[in-house]
Structure formats: C-alpha cells, structure tokens
PQR file of N, CA, C, O and H, with PARSE charges and radii, in Angstrom:
ATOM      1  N   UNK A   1     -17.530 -17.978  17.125 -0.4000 1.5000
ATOM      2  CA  UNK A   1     -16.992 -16.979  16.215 -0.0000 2.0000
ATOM      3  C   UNK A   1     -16.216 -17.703  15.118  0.5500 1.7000
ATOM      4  O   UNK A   1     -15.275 -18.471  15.317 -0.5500 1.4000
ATOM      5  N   UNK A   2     -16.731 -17.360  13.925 -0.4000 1.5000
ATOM      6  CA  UNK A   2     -15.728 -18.369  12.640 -0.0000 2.0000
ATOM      7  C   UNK A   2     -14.432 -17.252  12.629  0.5500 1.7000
ATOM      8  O   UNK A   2     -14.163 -16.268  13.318 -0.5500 1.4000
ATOM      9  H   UNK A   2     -17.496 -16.736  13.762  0.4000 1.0000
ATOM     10  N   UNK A   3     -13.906 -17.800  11.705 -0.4000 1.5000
ATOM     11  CA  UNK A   3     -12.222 -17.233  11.104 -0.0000 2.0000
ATOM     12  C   UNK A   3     -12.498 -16.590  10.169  0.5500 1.7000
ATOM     13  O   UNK A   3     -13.247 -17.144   9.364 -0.5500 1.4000
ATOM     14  H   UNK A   3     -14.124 -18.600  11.146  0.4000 1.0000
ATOM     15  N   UNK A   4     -12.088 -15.334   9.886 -0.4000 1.5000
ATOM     16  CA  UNK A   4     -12.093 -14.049   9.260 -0.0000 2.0000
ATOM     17  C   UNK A   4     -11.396 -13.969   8.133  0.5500 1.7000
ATOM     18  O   UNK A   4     -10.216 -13.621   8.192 -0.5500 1.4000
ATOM     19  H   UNK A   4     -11.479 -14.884  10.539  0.4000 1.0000
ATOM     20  N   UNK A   5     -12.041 -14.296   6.824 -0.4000 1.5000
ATOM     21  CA  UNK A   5     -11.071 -14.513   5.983 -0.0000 2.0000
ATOM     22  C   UNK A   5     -10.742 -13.259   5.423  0.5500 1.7000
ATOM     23  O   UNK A   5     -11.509 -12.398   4.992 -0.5500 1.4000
ATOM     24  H   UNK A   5     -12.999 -14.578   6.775  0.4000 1.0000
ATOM     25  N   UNK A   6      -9.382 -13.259   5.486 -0.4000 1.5000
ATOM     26  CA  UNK A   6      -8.258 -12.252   4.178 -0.0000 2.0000
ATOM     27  C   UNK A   6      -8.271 -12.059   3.212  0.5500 1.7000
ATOM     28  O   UNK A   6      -8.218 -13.050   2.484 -0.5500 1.4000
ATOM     29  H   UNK A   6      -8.759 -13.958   5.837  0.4000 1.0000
ATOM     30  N   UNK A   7      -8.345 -10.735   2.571 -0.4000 1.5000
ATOM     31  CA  UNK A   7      -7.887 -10.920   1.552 -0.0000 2.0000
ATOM     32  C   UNK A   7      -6.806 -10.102   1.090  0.5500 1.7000
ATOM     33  O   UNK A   7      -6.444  -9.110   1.725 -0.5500 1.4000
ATOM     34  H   UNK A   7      -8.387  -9.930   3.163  0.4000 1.0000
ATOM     35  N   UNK A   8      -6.196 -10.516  -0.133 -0.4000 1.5000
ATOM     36  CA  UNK A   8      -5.180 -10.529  -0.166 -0.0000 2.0000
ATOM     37  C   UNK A   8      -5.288  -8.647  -1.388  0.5500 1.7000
ATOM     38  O   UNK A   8      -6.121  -8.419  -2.265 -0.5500 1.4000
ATOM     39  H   UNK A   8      -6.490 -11.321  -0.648  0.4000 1.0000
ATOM     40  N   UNK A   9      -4.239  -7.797  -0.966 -0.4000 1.5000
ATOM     41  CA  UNK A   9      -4.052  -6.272  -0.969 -0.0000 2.0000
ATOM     42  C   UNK A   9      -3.461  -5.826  -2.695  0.5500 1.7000
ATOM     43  O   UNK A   9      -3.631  -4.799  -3.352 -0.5500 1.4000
ATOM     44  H   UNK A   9      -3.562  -7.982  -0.254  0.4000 1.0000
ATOM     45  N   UNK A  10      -2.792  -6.999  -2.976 -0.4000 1.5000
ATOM     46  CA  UNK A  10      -2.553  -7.027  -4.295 -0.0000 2.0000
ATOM     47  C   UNK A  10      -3.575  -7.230  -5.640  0.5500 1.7000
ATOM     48  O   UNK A  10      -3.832  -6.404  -6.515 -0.5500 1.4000
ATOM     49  H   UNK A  10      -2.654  -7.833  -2.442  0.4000 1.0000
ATOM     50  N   UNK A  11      -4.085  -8.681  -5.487 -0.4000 1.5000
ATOM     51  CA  UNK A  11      -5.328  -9.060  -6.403 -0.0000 2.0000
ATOM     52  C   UNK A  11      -6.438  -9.122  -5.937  0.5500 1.7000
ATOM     53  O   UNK A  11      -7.377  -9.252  -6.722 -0.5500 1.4000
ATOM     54  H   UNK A  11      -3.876  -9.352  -4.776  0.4000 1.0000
ATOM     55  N   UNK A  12      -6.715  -9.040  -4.346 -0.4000 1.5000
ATOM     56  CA  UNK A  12      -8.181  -9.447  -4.190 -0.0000 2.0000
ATOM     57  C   UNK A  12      -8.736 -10.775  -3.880  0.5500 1.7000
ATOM     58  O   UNK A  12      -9.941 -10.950  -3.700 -0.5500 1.4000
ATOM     59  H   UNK A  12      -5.952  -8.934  -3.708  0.4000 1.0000
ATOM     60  N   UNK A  13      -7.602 -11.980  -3.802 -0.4000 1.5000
ATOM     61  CA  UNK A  13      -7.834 -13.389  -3.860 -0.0000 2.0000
ATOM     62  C   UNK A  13      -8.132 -13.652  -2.673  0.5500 1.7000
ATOM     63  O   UNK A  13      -8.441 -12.631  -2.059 -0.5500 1.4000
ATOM     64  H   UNK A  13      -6.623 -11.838  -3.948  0.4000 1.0000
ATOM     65  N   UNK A  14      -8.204 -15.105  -1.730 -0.4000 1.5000
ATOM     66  CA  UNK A  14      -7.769 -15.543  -0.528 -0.0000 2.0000
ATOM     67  C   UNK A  14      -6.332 -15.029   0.174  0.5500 1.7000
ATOM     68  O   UNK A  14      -5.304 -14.910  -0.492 -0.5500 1.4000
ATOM     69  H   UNK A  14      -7.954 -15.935  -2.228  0.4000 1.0000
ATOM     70  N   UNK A  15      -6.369 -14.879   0.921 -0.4000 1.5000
ATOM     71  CA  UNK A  15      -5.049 -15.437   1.473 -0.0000 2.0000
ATOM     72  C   UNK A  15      -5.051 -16.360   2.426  0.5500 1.7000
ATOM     73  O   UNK A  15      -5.948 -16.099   3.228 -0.5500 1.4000
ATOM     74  H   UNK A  15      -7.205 -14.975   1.462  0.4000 1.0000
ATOM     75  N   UNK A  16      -4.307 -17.569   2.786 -0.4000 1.5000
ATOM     76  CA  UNK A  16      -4.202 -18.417   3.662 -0.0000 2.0000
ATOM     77  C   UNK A  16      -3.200 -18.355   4.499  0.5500 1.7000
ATOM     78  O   UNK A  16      -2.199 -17.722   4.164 -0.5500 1.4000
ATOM     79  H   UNK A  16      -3.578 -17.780   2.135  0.4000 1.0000
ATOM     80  N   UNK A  17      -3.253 -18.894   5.551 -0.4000 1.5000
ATOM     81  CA  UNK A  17      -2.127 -18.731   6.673 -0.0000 2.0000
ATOM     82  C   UNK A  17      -1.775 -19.640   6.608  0.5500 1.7000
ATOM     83  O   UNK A  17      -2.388 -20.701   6.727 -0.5500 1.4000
ATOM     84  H   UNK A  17      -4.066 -19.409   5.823  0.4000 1.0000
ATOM     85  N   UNK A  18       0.082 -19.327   6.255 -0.4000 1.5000
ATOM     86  CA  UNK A  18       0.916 -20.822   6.625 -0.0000 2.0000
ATOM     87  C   UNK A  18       1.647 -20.452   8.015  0.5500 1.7000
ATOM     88  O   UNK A  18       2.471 -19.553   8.188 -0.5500 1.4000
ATOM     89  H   UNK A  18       0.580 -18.466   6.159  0.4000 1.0000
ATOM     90  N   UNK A  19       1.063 -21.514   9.117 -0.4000 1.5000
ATOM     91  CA  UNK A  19       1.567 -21.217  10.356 -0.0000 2.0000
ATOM     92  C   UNK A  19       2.732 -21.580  10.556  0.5500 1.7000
ATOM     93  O   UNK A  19       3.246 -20.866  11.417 -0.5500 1.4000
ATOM     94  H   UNK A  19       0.394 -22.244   8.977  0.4000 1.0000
ATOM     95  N   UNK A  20       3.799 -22.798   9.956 -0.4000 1.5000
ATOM     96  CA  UNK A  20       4.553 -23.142  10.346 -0.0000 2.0000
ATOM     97  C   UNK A  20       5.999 -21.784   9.688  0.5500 1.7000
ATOM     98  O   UNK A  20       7.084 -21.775  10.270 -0.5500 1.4000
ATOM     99  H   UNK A  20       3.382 -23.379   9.257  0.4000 1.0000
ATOM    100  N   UNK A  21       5.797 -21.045   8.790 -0.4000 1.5000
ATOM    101  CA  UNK A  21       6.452 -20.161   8.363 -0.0000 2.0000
ATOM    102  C   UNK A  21       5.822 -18.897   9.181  0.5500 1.7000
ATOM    103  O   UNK A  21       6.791 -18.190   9.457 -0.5500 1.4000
ATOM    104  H   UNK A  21       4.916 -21.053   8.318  0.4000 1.0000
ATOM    105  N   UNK A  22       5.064 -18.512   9.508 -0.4000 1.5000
ATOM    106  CA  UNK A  22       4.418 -17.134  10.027 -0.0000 2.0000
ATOM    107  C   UNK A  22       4.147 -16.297   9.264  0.5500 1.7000
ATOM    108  O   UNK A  22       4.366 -15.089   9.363 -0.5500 1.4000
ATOM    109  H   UNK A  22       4.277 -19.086   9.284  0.4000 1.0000
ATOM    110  N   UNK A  23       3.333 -17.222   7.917 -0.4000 1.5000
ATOM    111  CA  UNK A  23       3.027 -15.917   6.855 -0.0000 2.0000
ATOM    112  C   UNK A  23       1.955 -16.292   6.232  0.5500 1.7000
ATOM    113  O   UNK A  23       1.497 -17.434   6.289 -0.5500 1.4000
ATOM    114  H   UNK A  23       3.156 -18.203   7.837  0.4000 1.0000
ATOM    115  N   UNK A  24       1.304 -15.020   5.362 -0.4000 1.5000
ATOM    116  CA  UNK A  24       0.220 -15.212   4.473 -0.0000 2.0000
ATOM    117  C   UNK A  24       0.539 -15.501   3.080  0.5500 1.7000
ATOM    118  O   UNK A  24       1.445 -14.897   2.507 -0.5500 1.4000
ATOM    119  H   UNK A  24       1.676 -14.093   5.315  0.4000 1.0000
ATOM    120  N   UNK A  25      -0.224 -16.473   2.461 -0.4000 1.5000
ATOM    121  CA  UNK A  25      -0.088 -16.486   0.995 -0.0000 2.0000
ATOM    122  C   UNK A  25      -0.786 -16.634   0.251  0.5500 1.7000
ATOM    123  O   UNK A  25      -1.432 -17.681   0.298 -0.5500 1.4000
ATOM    124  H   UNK A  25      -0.960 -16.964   2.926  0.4000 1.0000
ATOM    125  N   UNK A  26      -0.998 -15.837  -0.654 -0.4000 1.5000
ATOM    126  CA  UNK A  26      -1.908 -15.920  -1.512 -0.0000 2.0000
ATOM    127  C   UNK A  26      -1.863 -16.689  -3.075  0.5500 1.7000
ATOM    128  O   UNK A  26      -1.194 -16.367  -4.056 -0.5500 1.4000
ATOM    129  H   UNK A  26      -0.473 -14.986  -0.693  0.4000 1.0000
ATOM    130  N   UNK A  27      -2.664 -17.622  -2.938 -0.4000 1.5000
ATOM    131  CA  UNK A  27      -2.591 -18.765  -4.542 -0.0000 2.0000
ATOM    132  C   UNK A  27      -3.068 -18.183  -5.363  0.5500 1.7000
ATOM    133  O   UNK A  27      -3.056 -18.899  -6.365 -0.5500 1.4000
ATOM    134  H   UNK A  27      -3.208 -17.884  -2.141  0.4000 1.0000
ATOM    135  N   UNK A  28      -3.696 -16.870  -5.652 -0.4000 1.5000
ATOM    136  CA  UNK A  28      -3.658 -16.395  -7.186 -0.0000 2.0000
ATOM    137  C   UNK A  28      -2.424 -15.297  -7.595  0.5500 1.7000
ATOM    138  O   UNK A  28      -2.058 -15.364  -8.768 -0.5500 1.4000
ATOM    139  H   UNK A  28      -3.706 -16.288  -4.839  0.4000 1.0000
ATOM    140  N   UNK A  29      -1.821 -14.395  -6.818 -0.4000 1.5000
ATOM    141  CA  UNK A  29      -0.993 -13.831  -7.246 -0.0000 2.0000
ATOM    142  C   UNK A  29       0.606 -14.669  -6.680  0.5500 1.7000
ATOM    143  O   UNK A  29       1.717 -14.592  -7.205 -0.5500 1.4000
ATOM    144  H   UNK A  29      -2.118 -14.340  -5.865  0.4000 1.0000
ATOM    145  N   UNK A  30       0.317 -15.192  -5.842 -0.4000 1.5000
ATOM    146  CA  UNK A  30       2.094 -15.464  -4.990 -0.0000 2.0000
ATOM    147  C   UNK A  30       2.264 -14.593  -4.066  0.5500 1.7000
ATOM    148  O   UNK A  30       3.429 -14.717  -3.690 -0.5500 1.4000
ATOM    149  H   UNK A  30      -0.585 -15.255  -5.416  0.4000 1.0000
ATOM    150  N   UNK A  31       1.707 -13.713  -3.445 -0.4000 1.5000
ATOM    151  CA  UNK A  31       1.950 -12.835  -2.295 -0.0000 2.0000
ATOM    152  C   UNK A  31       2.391 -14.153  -1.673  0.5500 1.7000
ATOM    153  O   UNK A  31       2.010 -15.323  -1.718 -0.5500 1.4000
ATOM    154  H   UNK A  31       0.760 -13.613  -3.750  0.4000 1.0000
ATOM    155  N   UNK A  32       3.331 -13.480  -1.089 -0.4000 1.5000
ATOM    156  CA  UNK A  32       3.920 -14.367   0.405 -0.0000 2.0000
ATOM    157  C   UNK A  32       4.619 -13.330   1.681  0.5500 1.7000
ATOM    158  O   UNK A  32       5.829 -13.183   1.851 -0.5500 1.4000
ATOM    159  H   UNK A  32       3.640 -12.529  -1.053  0.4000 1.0000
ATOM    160  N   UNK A  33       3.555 -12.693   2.481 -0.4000 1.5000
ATOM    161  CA  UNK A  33       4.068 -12.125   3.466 -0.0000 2.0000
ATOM    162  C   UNK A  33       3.801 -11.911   4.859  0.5500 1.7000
ATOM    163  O   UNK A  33       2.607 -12.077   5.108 -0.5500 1.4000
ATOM    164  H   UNK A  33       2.571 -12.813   2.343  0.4000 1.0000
ATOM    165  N   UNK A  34       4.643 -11.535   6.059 -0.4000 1.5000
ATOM    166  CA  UNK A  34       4.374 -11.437   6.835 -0.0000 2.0000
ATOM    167  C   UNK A  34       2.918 -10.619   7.426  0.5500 1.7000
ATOM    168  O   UNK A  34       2.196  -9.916   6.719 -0.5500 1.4000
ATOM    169  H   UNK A  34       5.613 -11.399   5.857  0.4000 1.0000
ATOM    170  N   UNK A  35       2.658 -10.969   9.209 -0.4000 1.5000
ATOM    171  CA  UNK A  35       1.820 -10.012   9.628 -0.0000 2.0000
ATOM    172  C   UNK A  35       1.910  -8.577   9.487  0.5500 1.7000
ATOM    173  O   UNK A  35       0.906  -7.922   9.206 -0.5500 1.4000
ATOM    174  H   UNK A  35       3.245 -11.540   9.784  0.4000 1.0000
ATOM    175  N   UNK A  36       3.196  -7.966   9.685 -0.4000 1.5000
ATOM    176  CA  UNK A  36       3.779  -6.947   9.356 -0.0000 2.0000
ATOM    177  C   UNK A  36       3.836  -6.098   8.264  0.5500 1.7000
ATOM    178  O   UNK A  36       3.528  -4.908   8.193 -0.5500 1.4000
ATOM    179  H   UNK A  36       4.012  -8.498   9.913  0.4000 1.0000
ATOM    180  N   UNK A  37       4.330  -6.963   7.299 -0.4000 1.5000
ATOM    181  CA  UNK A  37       4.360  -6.791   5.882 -0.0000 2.0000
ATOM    182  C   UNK A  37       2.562  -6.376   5.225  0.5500 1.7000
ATOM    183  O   UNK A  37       2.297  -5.365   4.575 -0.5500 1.4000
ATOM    184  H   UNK A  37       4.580  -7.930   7.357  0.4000 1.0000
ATOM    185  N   UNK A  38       1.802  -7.199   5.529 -0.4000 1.5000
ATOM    186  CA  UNK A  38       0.527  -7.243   5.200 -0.0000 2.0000
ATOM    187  C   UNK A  38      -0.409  -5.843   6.045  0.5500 1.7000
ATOM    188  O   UNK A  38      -1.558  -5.410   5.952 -0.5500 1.4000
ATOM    189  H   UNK A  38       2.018  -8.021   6.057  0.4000 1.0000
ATOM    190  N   UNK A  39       0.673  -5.522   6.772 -0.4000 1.5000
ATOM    191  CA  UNK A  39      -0.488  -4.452   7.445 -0.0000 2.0000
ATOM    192  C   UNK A  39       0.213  -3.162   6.711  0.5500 1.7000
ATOM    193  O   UNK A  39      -0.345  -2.066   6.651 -0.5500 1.4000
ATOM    194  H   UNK A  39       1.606  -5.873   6.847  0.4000 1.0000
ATOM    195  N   UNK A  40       1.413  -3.417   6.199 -0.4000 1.5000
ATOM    196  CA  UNK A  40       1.902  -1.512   5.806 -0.0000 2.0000
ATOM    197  C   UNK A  40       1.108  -1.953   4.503  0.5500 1.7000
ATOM    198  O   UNK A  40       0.376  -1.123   3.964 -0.5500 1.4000
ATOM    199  H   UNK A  40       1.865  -4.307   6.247  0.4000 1.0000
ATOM    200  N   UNK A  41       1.252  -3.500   3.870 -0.4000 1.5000
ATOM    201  CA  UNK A  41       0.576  -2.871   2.128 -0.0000 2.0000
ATOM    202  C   UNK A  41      -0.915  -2.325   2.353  0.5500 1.7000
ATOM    203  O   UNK A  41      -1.417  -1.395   1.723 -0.5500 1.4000
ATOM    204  H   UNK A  41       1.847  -4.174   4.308  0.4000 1.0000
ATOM    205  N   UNK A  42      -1.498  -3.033   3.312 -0.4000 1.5000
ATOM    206  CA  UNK A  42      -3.085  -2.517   3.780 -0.0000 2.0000
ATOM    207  C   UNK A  42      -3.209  -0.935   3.899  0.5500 1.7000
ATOM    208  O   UNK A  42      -4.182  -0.284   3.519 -0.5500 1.4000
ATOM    209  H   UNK A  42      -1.090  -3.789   3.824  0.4000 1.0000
ATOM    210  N   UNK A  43      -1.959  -0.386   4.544 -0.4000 1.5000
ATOM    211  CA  UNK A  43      -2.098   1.109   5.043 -0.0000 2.0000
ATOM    212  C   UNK A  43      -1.598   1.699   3.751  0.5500 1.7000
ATOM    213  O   UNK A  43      -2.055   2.809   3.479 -0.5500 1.4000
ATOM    214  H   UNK A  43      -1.169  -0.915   4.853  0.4000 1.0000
ATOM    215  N   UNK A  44      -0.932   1.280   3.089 -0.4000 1.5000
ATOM    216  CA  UNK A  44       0.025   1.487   1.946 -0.0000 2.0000
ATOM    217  C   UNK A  44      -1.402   1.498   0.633  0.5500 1.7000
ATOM    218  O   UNK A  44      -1.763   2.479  -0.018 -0.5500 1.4000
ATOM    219  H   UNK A  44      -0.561   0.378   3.309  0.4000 1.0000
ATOM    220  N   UNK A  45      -1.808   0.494   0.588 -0.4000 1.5000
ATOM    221  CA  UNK A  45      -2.854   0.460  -0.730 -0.0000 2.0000
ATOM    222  C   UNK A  45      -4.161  -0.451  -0.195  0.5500 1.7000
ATOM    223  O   UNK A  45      -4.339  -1.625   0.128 -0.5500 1.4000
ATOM    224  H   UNK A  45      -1.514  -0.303   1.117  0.4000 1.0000
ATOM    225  N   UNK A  46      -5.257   1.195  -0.318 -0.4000 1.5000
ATOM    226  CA  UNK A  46      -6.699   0.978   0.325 -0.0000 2.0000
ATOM    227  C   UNK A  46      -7.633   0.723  -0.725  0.5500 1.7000
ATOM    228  O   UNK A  46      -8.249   1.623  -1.295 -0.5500 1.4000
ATOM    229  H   UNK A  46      -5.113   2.149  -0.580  0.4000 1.0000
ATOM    230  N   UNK A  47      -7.774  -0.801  -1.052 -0.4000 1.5000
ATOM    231  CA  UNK A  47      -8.280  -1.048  -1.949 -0.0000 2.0000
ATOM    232  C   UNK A  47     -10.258  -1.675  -1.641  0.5500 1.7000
ATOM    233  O   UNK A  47     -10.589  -2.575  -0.870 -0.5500 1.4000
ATOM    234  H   UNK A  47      -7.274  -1.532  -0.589  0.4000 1.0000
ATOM    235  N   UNK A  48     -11.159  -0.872  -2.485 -0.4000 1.5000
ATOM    236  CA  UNK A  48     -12.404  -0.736  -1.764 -0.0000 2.0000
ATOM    237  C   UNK A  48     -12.872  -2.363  -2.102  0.5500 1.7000
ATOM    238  O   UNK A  48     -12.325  -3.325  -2.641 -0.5500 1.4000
ATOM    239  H   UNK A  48     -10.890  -0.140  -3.112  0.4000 1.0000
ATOM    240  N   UNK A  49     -14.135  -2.110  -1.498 -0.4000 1.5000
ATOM    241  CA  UNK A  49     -14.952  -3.316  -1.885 -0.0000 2.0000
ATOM    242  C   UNK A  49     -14.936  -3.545  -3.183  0.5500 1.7000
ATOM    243  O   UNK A  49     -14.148  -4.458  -3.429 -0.5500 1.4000
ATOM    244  H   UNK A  49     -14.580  -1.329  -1.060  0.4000 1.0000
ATOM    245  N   UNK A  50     -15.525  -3.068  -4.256 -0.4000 1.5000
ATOM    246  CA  UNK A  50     -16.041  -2.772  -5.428 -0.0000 2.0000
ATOM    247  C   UNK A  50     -14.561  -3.260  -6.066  0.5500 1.7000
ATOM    248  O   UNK A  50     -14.512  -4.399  -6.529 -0.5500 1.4000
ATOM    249  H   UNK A  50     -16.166  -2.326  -4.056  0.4000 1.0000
ATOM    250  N   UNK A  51     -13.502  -2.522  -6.094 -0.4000 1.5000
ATOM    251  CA  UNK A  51     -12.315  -2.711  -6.958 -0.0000 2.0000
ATOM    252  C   UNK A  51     -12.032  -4.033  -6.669  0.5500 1.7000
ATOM    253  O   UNK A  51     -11.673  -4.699  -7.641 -0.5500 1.4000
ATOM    254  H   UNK A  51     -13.542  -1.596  -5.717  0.4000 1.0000
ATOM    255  N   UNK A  52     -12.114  -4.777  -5.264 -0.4000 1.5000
ATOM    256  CA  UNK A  52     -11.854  -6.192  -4.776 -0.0000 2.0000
ATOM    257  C   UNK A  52     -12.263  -6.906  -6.170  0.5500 1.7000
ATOM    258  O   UNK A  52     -11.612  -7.456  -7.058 -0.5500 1.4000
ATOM    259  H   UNK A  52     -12.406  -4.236  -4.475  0.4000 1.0000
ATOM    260  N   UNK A  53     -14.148  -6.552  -5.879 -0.4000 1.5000
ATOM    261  CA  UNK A  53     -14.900  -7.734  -6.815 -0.0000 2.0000
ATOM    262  C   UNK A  53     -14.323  -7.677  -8.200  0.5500 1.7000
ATOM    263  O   UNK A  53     -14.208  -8.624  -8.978 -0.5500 1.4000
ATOM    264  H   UNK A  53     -14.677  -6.105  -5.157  0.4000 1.0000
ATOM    265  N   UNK A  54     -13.958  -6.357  -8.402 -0.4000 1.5000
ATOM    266  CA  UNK A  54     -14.184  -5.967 -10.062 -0.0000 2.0000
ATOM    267  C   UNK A  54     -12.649  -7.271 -10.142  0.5500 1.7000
ATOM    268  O   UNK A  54     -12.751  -8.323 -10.772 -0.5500 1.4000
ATOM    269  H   UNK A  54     -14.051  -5.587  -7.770  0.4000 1.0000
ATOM    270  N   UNK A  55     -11.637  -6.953  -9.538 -0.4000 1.5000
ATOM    271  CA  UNK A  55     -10.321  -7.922  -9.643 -0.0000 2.0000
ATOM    272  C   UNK A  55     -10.546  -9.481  -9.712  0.5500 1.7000
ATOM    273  O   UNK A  55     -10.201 -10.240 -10.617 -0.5500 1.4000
ATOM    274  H   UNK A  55     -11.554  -6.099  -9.026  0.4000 1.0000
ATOM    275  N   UNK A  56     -11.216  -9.781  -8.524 -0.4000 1.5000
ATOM    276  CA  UNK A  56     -11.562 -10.978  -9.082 -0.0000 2.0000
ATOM    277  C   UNK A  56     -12.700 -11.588 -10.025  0.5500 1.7000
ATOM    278  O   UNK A  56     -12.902 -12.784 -10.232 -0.5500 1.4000
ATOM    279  H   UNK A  56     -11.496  -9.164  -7.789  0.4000 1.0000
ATOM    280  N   UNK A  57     -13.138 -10.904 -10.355 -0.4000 1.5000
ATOM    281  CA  UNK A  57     -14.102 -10.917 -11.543 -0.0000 2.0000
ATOM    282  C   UNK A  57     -13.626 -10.945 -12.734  0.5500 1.7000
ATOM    283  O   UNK A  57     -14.150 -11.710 -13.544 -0.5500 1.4000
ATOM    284  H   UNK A  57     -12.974  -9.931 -10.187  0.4000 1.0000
ATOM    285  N   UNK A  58     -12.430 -10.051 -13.157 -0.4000 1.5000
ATOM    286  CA  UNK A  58     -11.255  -9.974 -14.237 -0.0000 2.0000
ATOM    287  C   UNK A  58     -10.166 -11.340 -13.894  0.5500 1.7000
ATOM    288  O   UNK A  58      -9.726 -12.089 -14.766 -0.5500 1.4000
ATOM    289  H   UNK A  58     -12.004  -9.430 -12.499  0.4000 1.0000
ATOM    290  N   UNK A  59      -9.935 -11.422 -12.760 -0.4000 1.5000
ATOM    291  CA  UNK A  59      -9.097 -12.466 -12.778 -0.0000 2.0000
ATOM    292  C   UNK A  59     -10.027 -14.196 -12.926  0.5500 1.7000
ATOM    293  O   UNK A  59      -9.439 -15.176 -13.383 -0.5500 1.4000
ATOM    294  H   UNK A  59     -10.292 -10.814 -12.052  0.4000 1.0000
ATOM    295  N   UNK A  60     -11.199 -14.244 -12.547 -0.4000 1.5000
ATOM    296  CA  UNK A  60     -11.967 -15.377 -13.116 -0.0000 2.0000
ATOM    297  C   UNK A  60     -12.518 -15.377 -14.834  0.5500 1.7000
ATOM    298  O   UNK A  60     -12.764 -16.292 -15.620 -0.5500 1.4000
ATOM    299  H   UNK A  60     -11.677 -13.447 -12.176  0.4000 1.0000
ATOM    300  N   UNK A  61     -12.546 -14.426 -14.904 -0.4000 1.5000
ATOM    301  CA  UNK A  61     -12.436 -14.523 -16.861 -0.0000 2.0000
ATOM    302  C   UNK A  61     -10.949 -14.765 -17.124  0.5500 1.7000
ATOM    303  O   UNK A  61     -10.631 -15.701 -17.857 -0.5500 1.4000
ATOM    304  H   UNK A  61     -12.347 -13.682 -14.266  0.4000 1.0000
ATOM    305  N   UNK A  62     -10.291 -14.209 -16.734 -0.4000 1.5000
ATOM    306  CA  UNK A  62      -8.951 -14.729 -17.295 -0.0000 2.0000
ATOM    307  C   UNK A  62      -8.476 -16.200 -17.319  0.5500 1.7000
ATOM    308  O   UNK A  62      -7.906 -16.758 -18.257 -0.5500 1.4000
ATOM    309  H   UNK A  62     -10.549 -13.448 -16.139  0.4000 1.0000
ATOM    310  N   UNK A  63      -8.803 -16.716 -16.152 -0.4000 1.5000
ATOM    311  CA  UNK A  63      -9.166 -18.040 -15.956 -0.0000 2.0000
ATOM    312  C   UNK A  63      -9.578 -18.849 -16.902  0.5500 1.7000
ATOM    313  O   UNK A  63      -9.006 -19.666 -17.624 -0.5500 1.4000
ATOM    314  H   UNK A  63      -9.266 -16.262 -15.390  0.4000 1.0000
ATOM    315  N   UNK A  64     -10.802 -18.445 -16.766 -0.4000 1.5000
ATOM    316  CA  UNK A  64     -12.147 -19.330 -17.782 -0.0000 2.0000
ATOM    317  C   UNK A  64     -11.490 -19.118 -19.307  0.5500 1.7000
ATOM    318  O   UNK A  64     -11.355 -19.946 -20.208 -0.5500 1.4000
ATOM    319  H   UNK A  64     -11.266 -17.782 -16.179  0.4000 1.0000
ATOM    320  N   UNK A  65     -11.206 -17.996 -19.270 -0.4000 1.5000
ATOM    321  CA  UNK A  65     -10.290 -17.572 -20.802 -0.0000 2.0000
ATOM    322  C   UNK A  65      -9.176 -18.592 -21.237  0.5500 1.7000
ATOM    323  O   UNK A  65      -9.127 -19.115 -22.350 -0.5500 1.4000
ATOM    324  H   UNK A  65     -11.315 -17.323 -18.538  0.4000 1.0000
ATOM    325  N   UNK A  66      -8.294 -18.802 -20.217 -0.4000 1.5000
ATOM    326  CA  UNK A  66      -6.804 -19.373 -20.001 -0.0000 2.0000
ATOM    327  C   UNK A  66      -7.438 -20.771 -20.295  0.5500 1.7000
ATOM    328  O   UNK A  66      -6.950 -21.397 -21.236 -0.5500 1.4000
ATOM    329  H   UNK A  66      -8.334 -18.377 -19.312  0.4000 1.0000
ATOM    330  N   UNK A  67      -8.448 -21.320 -19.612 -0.4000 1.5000
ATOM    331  CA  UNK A  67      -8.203 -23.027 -19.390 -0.0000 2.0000
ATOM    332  C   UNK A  67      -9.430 -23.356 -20.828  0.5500 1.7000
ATOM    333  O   UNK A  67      -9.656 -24.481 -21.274 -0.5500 1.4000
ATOM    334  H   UNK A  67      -8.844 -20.811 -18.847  0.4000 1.0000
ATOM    335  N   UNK A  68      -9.960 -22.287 -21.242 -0.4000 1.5000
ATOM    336  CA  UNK A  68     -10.869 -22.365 -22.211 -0.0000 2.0000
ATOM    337  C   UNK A  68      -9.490 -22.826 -23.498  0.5500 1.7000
ATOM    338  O   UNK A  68      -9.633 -24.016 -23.781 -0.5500 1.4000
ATOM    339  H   UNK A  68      -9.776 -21.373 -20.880  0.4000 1.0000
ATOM    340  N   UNK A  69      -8.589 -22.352 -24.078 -0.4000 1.5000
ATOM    341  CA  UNK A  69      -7.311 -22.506 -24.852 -0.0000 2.0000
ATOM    342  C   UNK A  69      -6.764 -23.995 -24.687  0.5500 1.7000
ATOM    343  O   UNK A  69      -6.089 -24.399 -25.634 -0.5500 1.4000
ATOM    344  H   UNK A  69      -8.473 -21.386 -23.848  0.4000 1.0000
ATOM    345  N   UNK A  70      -6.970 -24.907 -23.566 -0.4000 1.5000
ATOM    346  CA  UNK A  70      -5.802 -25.957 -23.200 -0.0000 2.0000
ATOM    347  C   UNK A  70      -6.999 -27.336 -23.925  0.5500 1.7000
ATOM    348  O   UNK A  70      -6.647 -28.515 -23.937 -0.5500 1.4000
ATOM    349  H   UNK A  70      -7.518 -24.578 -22.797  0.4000 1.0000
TER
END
C-alpha cells in the first residue's frame, strides 16, 4: 500500500508531514497545521476535484508568470 498524498484545503498544493513537529505543511501557501486542525478546515471548506485542479493550474501560471519577470 503506498502513502496517500494530501492535499492541502486552502490552495490545492501538497502537503507534507513534518513528523518531528506533528504537523502538515504546505510549500505553496504556508499552511502549517495540525491533524486536528486539518480535519475541521476539511469539514469546514469542501473543496471539489475540479476547483483543486483549476487552483493549481492558476497557481502554476502564476509561477511561470512570476519567474518569467526575474
């Protein structure tokens, strides 16, 4: 059985588990929260498949946009 990746309730990104703190964090927005925390924003804001992609789809042009300027 592989590991079930997260995602994260705010933008739609990864989230990774930092075990030695007991939390999730996510490297495109900064979410940093507990198991706890992560399950009321889940119950709190039901965000579908579709809105996921559309987010990170907006947030990878923004990207490509951003590093396109430097």
């Amino acid at each position: 059985m592989g590991v079930q990746v997260q995602y994260c309730p705010e933008c739609g990104g990864e989230l990774f588990y930092d075990a030695p703190a007991r939390r999730y964090a996510c490297k495109s927005c900064g979410l940093y929260v507990t198991r706890e925390q992560l399950t009321d924003l889940r119950q709190g804001i039901k965000i579908d498949e579709d809105e996921r992609r559309k987010r990170r789809r907006q947030h990878g042009e923004y990207l490509e946009w951003w590093l396109s300027k430097k």
